[in-house]
DOTIVO-983255 format. One record per residue: residue number from 1; residue in three letters; x, y, z of N, C-alpha, C in turn. Coordinates in steps of 0.02 Angstrom, whole numbers, plus 32768, in hexadecimal, padded with zeros to 4 digits. Atoms other than C-alpha are relative to their C-alpha. Layout:
REM residues N
ZATOR   i  aa n_east n_north n_up ca_east ca_north ca_up c_east c_north c_up
ZATOR NUM Ala      X       Y    Z       X        Y     Z      X       Y    Z
...
REM end
This chain:
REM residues 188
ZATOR   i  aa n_east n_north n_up ca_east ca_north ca_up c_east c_north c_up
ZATOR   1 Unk   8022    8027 7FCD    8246     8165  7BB8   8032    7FCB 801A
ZATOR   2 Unk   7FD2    802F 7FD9    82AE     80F9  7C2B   7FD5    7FC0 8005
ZATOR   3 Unk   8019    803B 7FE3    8295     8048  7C69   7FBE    8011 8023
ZATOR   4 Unk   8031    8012 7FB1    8232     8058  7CFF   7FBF    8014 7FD2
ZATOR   5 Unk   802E    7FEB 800E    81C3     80C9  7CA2   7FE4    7FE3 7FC8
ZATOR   6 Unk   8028    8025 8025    818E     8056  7C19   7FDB    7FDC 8011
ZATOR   7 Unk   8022    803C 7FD2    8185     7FD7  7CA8   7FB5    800E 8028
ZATOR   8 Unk   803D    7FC8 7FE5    8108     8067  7CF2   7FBF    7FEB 7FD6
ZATOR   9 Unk   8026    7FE2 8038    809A     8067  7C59   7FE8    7FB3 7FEC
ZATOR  10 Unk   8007    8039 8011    809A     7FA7  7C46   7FE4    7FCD 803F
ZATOR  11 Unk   8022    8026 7FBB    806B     7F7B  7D03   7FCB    802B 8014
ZATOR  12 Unk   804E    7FCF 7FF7    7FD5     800D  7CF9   7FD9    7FE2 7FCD
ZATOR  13 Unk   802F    8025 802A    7F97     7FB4  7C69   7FF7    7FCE 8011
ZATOR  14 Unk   8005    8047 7FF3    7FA1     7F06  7CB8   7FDD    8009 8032
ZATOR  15 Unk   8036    8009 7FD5    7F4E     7F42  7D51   7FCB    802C 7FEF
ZATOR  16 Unk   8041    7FEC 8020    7ED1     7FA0  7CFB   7FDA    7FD6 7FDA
ZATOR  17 Unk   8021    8029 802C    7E8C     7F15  7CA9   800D    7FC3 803D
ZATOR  18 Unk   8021    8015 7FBE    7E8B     7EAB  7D5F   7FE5    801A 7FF7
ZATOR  19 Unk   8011    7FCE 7FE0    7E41     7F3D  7DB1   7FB3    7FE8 7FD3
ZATOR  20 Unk   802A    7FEF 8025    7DAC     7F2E  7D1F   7FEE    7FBC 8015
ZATOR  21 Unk   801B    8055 800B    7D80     7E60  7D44   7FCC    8009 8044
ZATOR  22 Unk   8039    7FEC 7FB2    7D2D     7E6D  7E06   8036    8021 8032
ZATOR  23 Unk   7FBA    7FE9 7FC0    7DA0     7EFE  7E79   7FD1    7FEE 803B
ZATOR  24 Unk   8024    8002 7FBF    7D0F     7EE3  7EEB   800A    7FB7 8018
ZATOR  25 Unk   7FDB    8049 7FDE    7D35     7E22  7F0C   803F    7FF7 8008
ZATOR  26 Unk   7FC4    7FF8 7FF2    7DE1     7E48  7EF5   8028    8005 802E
ZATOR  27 Unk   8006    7FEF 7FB7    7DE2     7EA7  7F7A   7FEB    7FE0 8055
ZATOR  28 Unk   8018    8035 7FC8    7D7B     7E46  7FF0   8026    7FB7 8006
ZATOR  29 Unk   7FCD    802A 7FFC    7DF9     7DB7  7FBD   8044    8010 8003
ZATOR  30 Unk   7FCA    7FEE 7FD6    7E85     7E03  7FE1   7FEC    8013 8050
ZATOR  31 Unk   7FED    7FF3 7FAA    7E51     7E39  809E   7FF5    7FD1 8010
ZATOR  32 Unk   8007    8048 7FF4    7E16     7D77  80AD   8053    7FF1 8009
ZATOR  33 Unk   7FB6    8013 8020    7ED9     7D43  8077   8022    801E 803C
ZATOR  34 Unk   7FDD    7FE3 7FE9    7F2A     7DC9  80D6   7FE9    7FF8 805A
ZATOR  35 Unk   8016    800B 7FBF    7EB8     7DA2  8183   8015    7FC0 7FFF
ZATOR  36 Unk   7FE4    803B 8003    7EE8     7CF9  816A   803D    7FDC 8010
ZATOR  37 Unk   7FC3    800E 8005    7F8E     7D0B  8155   8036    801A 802F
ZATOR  38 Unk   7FE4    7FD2 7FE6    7FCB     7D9A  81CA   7FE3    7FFC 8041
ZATOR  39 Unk   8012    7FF9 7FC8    7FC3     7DA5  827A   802F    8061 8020
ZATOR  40 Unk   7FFB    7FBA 7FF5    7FD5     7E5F  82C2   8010    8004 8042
ZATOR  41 Unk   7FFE    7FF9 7FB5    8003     7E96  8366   7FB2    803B 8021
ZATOR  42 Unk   8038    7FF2 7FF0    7F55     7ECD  83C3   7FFB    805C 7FF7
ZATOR  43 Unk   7FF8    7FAC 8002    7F84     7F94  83C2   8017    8016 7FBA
ZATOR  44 Unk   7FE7    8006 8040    7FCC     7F8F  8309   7FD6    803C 7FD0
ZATOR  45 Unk   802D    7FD4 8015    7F91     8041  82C4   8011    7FCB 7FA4
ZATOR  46 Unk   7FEC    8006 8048    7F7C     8003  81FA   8012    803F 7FD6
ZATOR  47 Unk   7FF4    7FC4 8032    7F9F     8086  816D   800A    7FDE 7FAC
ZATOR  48 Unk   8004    8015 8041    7F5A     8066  80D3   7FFD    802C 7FD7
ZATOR  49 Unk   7FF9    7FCC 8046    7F1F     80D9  8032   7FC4    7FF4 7FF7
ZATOR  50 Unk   802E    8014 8029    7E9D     8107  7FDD   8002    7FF1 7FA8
ZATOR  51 Unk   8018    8021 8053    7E76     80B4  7F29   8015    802B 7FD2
ZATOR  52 Unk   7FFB    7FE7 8050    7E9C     810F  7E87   8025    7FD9 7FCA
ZATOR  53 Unk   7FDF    8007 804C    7ED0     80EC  7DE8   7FF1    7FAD 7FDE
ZATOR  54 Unk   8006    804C 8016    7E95     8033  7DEA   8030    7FD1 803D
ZATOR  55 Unk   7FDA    8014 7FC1    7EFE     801C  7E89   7FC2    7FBF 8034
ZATOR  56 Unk   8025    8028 7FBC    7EAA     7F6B  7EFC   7FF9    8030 803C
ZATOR  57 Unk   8017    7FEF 7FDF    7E48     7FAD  7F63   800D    7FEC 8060
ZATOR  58 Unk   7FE6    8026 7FCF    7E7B     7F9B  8025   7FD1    8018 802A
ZATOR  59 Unk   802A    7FE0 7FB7    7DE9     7FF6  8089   7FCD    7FAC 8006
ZATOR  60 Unk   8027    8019 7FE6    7D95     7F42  8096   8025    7FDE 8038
ZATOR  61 Unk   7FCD    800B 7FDC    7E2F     7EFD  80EE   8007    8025 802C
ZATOR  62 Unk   7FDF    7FB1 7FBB    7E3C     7FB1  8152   7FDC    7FF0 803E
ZATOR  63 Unk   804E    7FFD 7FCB    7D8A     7F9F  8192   8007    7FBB 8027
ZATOR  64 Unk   7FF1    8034 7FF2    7DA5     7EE1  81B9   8037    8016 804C
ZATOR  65 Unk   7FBE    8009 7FDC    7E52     7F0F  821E   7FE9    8034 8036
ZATOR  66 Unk   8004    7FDE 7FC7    7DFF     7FAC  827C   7FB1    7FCE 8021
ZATOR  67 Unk   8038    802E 7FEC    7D5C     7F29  8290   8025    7FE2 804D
ZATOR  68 Unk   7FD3    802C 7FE2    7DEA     7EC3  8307   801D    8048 8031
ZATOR  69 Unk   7FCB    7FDA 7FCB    7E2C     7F61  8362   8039    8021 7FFE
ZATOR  70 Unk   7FB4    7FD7 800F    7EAF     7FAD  8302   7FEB    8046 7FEC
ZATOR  71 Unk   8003    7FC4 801C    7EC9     8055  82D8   8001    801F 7FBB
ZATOR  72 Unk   7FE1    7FF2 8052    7EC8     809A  8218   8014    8045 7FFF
ZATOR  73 Unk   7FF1    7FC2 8023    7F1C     812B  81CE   8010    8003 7FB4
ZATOR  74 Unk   7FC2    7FF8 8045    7F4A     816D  8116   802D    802F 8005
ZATOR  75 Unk   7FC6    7FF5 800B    7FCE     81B0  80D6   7FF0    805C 7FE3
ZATOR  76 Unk   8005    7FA8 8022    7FDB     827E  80AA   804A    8006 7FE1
ZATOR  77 Unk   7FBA    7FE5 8015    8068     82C8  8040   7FF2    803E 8016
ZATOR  78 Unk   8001    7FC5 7FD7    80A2     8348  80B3   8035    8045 7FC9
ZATOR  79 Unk   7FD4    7FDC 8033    8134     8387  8032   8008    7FDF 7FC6
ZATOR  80 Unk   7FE3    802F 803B    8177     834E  7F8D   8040    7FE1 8019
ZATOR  81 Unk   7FC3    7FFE 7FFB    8208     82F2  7F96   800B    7FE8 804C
ZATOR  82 Unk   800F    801E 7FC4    81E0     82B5  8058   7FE7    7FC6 7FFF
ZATOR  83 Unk   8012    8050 7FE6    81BC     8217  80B2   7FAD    8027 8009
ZATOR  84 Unk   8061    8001 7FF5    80DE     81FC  80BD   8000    8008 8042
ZATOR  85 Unk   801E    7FEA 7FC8    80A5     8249  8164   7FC3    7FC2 8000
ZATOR  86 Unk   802F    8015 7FF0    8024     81E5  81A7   7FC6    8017 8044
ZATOR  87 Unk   8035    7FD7 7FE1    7F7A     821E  81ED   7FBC    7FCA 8025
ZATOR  88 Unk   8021    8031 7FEA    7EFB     81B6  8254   7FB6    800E 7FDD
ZATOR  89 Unk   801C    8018 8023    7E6C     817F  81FA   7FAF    7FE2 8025
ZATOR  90 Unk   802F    8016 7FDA    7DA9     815B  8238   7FDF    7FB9 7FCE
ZATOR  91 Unk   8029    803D 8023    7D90     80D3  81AC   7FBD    8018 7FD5
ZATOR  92 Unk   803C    8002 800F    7CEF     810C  818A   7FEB    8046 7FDF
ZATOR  93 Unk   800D    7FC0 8018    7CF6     81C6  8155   801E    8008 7FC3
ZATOR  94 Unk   7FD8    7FE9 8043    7D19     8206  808F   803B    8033 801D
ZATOR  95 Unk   7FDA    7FBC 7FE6    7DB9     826F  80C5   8008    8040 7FCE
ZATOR  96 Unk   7FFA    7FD0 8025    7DD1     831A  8070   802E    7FE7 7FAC
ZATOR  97 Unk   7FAC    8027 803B    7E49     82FB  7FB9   8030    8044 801A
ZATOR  98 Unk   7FB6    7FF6 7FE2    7F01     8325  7FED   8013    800B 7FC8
ZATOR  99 Unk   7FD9    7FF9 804C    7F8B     8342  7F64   7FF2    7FBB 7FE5
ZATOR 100 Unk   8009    8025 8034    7F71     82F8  7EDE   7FB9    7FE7 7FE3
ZATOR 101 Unk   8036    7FEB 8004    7EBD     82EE  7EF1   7FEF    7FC7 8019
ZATOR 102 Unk   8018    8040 7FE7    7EBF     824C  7F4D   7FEE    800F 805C
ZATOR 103 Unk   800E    7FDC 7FB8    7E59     8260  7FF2   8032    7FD4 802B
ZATOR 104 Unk   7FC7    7FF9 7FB3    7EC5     826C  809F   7FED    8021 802A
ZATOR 105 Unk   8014    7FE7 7FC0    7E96     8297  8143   801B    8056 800F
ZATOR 106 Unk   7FED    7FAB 7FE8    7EB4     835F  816C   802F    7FF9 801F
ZATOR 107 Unk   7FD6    7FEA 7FCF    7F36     83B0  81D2   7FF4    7FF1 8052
ZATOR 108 Unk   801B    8012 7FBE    7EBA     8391  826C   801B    7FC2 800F
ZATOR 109 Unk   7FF7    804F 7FDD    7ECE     82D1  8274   8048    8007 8023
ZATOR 110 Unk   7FAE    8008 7FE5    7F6F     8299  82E4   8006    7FDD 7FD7
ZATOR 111 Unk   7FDD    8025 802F    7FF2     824E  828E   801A    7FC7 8036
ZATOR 112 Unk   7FFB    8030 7FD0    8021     81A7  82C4   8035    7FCB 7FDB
ZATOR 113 Unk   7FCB    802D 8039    80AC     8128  829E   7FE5    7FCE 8000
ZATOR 114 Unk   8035    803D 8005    8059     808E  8250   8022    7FBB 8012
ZATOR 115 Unk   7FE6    8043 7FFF    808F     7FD3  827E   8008    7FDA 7FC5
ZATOR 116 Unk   8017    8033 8034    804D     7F92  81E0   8007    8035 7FC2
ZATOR 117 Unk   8005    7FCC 802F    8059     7FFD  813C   7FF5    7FDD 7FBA
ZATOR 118 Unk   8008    802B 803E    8000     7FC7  80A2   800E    8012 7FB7
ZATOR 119 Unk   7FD6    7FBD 802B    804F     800D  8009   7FD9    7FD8 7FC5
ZATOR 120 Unk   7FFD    801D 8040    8003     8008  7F5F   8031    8005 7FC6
ZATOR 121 Unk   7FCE    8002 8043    8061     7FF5  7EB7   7FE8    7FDA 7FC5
ZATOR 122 Unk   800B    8024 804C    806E     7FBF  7E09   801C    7FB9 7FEF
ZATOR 123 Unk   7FD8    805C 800D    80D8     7F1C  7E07   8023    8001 804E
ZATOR 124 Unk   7FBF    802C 7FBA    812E     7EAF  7E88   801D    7FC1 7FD2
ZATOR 125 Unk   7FF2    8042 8016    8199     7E27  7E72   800B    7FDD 8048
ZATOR 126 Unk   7FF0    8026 7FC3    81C1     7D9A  7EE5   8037    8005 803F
ZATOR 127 Unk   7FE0    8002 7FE4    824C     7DD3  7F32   7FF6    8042 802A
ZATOR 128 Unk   800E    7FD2 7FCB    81E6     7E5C  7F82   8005    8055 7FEE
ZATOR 129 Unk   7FE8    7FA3 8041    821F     7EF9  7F04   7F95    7FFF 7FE0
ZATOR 130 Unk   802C    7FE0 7FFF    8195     7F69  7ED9   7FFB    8033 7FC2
ZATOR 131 Unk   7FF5    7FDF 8024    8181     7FD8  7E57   7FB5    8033 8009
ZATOR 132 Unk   802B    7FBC 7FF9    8118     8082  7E71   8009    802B 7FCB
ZATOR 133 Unk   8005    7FC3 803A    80FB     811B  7E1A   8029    8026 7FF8
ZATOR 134 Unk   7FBE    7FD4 8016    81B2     8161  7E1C   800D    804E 802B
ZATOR 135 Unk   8004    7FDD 7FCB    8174     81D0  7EB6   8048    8007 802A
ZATOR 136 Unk   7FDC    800A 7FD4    81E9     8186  7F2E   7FEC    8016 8055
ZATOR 137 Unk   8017    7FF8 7FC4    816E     81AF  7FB4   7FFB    7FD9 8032
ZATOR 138 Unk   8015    8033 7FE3    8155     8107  7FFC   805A    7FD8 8018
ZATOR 139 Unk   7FBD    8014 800B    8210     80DE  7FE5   8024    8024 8047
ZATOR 140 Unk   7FD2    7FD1 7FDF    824E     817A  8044   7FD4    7FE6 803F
ZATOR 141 Unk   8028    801D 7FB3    81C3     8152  80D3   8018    7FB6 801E
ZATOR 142 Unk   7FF1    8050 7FEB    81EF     8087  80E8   803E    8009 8019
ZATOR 143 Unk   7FB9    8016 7FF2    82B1     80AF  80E7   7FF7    8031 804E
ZATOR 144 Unk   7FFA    7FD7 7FBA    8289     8133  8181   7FDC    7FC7 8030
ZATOR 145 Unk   802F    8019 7FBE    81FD     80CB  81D9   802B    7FCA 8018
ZATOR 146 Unk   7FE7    803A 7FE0    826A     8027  81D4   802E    8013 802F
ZATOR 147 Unk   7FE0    7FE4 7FE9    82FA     809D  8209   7FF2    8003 8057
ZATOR 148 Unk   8018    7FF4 7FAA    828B     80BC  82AF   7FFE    7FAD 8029
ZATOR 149 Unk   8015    8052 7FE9    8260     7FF9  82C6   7FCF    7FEF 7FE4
ZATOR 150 Unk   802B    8003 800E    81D1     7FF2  8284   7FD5    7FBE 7FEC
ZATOR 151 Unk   8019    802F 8021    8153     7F67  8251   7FFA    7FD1 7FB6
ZATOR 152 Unk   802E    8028 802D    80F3     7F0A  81B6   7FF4    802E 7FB5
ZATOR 153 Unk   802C    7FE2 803B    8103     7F5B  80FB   7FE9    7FC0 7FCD
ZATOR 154 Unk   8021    8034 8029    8081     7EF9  809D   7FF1    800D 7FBE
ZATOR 155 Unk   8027    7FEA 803D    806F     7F22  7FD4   7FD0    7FDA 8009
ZATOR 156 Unk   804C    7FF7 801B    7FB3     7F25  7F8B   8008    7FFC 7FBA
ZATOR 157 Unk   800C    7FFE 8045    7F98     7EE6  7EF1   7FDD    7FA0 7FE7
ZATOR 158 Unk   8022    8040 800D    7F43     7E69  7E7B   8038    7FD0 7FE7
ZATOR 159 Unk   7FC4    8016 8003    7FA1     7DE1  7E55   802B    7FEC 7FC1
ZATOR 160 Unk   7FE6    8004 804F    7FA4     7DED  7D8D   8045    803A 801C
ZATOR 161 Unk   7FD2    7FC7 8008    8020     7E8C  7DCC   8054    7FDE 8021
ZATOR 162 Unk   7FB8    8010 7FE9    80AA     7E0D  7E0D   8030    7FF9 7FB1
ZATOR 163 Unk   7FEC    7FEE 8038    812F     7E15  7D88   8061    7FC9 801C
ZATOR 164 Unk   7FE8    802F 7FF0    81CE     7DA1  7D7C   8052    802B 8031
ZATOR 165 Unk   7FB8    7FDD 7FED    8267     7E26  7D98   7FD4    805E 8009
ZATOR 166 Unk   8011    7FAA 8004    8257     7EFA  7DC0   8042    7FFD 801D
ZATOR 167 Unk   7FDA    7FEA 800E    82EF     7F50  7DAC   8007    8023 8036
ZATOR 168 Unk   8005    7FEB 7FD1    8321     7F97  7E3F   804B    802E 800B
ZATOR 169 Unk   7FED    7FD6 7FEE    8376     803F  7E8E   8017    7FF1 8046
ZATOR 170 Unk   7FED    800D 7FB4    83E2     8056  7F37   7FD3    8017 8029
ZATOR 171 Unk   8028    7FC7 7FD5    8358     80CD  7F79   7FAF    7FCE 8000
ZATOR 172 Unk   803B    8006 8006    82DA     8046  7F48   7FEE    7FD2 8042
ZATOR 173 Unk   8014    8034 7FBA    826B     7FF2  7FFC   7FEE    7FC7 7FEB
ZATOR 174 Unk   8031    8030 8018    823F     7F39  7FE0   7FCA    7FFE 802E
ZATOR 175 Unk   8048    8002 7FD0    819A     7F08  801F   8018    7FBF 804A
ZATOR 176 Unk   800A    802E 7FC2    819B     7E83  80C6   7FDA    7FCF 7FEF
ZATOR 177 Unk   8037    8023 8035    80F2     7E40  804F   7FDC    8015 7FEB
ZATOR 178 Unk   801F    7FE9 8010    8084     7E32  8002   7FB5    7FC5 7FF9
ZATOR 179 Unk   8033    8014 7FFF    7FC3     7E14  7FF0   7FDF    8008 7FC4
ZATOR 180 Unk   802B    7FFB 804D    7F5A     7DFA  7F4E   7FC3    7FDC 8005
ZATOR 181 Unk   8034    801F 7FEF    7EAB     7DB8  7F34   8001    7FA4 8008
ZATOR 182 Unk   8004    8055 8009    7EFE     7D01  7F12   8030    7FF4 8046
ZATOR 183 Unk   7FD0    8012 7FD2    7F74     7CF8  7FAC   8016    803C 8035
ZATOR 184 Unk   7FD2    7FD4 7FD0    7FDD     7D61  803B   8045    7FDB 800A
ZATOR 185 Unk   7FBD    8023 7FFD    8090     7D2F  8062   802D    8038 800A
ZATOR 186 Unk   7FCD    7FDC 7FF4    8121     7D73  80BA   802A    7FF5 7FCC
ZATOR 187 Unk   7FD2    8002 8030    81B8     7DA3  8052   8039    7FDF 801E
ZATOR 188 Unk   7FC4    8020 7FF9    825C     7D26  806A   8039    800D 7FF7
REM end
């Protein structure tokens, strides 16, 4: 077992035991924080995720941001080993489960490039590093989208999951910020 992956095993237990206190105020305090804190440009498709594993919840924030006029989409894994496709999103419908068994919008939806992209994970630290599930899905997507110009990546998470250092790779994206139920804040 390597680093990261102990670090894996030690930031799923720390936010699994958040996740268990209130994810439902959590949640609703983080899209408070993050409306607060963030100003969007009026057309700003978002692209968030859905929930598993004990992952902060972001559909109250979604609903909030398409409440205002924005667009949502999630995220599909189109290949292994590829950047996240993104698919437009009605907010309000269970979507089919996608790989991995986490639901994602079908082949029907258009795909759309997002302004805003809300990425979950297992730890952050302050300097905007991220630590995920060793995918590299979110990684390979950020280094293409910024590549284009792109907007706003915001990690999702509670804020027991900030952590003081994460060990970091050339291939790894930092975040832009991040939002938790106690705060939001760009990265410096």
């Amino acid at each position: 077992m390597n680093g990261k992956d102990t670090l894996r095993r030690q930031a799923r237990a720390t936010r699994d035991t958040a996740a268990r206190v209130d994810p439902t105020g959590a949640a609703l305090a983080l899209s408070r924080y993050f409306l607060a804190r963030f100003s969007l440009a009026p057309d700003a498709v978002i692209a968030g995720y859905w929930p598993t594993q004990g992952e902060i919840d972001p559909r109250p924030l979604m609903q909030a941001l398409a409440a205002r006029g924005h667009g949502l989409a999630l995220p599909v894994v189109a290949a292994k080993a590829a950047p996240l496709v993104f698919r437009r999103w009605d907010g309000a419908t269970l979507p089919p489960a996608g790989r991995f068994g986490i639901p994602a919008p079908d082949a029907a939806a258009p795909e759309t490039c997002p302004g805003v992209i809300l990425v979950p994970l297992l730890a952050f630290d302050a300097r905007g590093h991220r630590l995920g599930y060793g995918g590299g899905y979110y990684d390979r997507t950020l280094a293409g989208w910024r590549a284009s110009g792109a907007g706003l990546a915001v990690g999702l998470a509670y804020a027991a999951q900030q952590v003081d250092d994460l060990p970091i790779e050339p291939t790894d994206q930092p975040l832009d910020a991040v939002a938790t139920e106690r705060a939001a804040w760009r990265i410096t």
